[in-house]
C-alpha positions in Angstrom: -15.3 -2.7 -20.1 -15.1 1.2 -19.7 -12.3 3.1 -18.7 -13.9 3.8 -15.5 -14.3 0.1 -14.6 -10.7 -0.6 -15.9 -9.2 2.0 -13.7 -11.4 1.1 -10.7 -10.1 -2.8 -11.0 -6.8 -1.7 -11.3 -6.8 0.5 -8.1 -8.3 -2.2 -6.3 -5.4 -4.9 -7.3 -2.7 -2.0 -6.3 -4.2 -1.8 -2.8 -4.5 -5.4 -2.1 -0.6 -5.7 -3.3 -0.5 -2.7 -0.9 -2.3 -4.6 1.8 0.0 -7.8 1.5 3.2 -5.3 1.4 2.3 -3.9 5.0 1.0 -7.4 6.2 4.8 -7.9 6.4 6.7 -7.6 9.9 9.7 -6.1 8.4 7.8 -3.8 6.4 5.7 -2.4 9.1 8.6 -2.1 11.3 10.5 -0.4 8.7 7.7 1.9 8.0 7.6 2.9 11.9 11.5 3.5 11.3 10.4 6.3 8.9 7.5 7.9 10.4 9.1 8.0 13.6 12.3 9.8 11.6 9.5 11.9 9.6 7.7 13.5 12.7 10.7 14.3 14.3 
């Protein structure tokens, strides 16, 4: 496998951890919390 391929794969298995991470309630309530505090 090239590098290329190697990174690509491991990208893709960050974002689907990613993915499960903001599938969470809490998590996407929490993130809210932040942007909300961000923006203001």
């Amino acid at each position: 496998m090239d590098s290329t391929a190697c990174s690509a794969s491991r990208i893709s298995s960050a974002a689907g951890r990613i993915d499960l991470f903001l599938s969470n309630e809490k998590t996407q309530y929490l993130a809210g919390k932040v942007l909300l505090a961000n923006s203001k």
